[in-house]
C-alpha positions in Angstrom: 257.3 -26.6 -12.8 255.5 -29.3 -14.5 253.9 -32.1 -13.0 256.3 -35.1 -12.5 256.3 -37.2 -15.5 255.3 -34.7 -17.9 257.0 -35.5 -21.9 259.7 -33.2 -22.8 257.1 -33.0 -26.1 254.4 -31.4 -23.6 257.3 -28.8 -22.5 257.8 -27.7 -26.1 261.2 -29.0 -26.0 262.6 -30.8 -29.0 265.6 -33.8 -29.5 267.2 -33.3 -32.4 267.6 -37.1 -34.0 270.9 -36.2 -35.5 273.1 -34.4 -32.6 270.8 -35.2 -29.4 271.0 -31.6 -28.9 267.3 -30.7 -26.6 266.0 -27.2 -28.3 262.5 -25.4 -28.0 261.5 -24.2 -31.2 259.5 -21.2 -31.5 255.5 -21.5 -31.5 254.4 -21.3 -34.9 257.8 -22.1 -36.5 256.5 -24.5 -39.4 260.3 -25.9 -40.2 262.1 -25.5 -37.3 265.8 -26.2 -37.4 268.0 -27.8 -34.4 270.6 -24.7 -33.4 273.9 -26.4 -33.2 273.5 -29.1 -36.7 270.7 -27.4 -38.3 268.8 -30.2 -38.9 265.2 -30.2 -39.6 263.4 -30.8 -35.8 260.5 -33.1 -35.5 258.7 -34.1 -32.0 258.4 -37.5 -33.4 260.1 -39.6 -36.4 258.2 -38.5 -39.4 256.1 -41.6 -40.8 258.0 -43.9 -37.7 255.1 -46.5 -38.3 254.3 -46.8 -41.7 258.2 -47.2 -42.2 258.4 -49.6 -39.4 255.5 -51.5 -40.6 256.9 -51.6 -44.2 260.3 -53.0 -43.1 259.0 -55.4 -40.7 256.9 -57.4 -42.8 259.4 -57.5 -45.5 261.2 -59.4 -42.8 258.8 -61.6 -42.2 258.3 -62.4 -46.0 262.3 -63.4 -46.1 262.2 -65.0 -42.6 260.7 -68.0 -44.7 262.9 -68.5 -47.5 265.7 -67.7 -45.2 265.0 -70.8 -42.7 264.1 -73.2 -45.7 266.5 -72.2 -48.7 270.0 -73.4 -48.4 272.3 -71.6 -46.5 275.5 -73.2 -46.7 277.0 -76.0 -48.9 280.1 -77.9 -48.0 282.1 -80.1 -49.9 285.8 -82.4 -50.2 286.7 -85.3 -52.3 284.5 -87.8 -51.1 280.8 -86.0 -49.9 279.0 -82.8 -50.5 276.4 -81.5 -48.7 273.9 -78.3 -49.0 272.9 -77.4 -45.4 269.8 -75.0 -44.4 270.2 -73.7 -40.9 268.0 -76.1 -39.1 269.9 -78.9 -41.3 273.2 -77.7 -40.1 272.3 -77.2 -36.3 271.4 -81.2 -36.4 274.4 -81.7 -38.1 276.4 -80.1 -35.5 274.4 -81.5 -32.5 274.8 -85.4 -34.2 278.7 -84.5 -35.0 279.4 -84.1 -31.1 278.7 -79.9 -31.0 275.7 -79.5 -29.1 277.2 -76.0 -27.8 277.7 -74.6 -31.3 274.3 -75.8 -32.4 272.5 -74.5 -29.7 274.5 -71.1 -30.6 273.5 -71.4 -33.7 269.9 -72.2 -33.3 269.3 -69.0 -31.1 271.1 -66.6 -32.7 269.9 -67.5 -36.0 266.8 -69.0 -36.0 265.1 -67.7 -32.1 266.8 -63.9 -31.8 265.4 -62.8 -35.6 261.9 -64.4 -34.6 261.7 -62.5 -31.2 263.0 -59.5 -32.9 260.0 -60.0 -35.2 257.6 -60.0 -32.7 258.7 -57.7 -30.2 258.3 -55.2 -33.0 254.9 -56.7 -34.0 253.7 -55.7 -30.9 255.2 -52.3 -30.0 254.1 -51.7 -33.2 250.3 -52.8 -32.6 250.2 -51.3 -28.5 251.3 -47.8 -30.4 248.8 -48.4 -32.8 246.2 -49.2 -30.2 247.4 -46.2 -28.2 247.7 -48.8 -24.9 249.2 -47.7 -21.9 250.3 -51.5 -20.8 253.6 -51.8 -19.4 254.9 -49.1 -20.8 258.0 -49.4 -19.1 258.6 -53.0 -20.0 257.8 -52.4 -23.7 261.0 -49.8 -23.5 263.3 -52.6 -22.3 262.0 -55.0 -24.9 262.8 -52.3 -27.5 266.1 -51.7 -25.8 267.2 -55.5 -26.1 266.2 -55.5 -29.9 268.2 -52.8 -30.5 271.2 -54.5 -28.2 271.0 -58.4 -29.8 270.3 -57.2 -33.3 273.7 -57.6 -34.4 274.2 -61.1 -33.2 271.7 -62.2 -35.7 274.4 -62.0 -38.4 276.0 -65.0 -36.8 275.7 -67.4 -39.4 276.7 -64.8 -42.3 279.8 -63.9 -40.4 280.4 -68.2 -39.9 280.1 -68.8 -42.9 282.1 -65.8 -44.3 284.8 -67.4 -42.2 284.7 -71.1 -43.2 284.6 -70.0 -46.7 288.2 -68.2 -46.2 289.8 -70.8 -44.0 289.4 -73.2 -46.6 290.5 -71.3 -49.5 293.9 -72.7 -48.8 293.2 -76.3 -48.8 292.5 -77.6 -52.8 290.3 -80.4 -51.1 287.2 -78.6 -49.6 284.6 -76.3 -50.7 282.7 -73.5 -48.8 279.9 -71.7 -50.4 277.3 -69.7 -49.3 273.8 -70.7 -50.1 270.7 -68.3 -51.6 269.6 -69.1 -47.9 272.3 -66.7 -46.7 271.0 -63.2 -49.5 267.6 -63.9 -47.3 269.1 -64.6 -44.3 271.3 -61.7 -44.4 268.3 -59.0 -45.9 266.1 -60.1 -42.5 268.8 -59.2 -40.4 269.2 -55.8 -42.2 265.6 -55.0 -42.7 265.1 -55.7 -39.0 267.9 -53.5 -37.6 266.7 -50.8 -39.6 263.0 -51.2 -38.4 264.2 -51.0 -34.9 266.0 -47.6 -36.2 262.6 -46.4 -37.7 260.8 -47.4 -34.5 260.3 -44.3 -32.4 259.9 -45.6 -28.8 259.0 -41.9 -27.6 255.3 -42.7 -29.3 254.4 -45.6 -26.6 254.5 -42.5 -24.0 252.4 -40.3 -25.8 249.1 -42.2 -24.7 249.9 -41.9 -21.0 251.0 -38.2 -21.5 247.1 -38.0 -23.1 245.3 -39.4 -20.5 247.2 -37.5 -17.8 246.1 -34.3 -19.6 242.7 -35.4 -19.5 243.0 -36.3 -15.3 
């Protein structure tokens, strides 16, 4: 038995990424296959950070444009406006909505921002090779992956407005170039979380207990 603690990677035992299924290739195998989907087996996410890296600051690129462009533009008979989402959380805060704005605000503006950073710095403790709070770096990873769909809440609002008032001849409902930004930072974020291989924060620990 190995010592308690000890990375199934240490044990020569394998997850296949596609199935789950845990196998232990054969020493010296150089492309070994997963038994039950015969997928190619890798110990850890080929190119995890580069890919990560890559698709985070993307994000951070559109995170800009997305906040300042114009996300949503409204109009009837008698006023028109073109709303960013800071624009339209005041708007719905002054028009007697503070609920919705604060809604709003943090799922659109706060949740893709601490998505952003979260993965900033798993991304620079892997890079570092710390052994910090190794256990609280997990959970952070697990909530990105949990809230990451909530940060399509203004997309989906104003999919919806949009429709709703196709059937009156008086309003308007368009979506802003704010909401192509918007939308590609939500995207480009879930899919660095995906990249992200949270097995790699272990592998300094397992490394310095092999040195002990």
């Amino acid at each position: 038995m190995g010592w308690p603690g000890r990375s199934a990677a240490g044990q020569g035992l394998c997850s296949c990424q596609v199935c789950g299924l845990v196998s232990r290739p054969e020493p010296g195998e150089a492309a070994a296959r997963c038994p039950r989907c015969w997928t190619k087996l890798h110990f850890r996410r080929p190119d995890s950070l580069r890919r990560c890296w890559a698709l985070v600051l993307a994000s951070y690129i559109l995170y800009i444009p997305a906040n300042l462009m114009i996300m949503m533009e409204t109009g009837t008979l008698i006023s028109y406006r073109k709303d960013t989402i800071l624009s339209g959380v005041i708007h719905l805060w002054h028009n007697g909505n503070p609920g919705i704005a604060a809604i709003v605000f943090i799922a659109s503006i706060l949740v893709p921002l601490f998505k952003l950073v979260v993965l900033t710095l798993l991304l620079l403790s892997v890079r570092r090779g710390s052994t910090w709070g190794i256990k609280h770096r997990v959970k952070l990873y697990r909530i990105v992956e949990l809230v990451g769909r909530w940060s399509m809440l203004d997309i989906f609002v104003v999919t919806l407005l949009a429709a709703l008032v196709q059937i009156q001849s008086f309003a308007t409902v368009r979506a802003g170039t704010g909401a192509i930004a918007f939308g590609a930072v939500v995207v480009l974020t879930m899919f660095a979380a995906m990249e992200f291989d949270p097995r790699l924060m272990w592998d300094p620990l397992r490394k310095e207990r092999e040195y002990e």
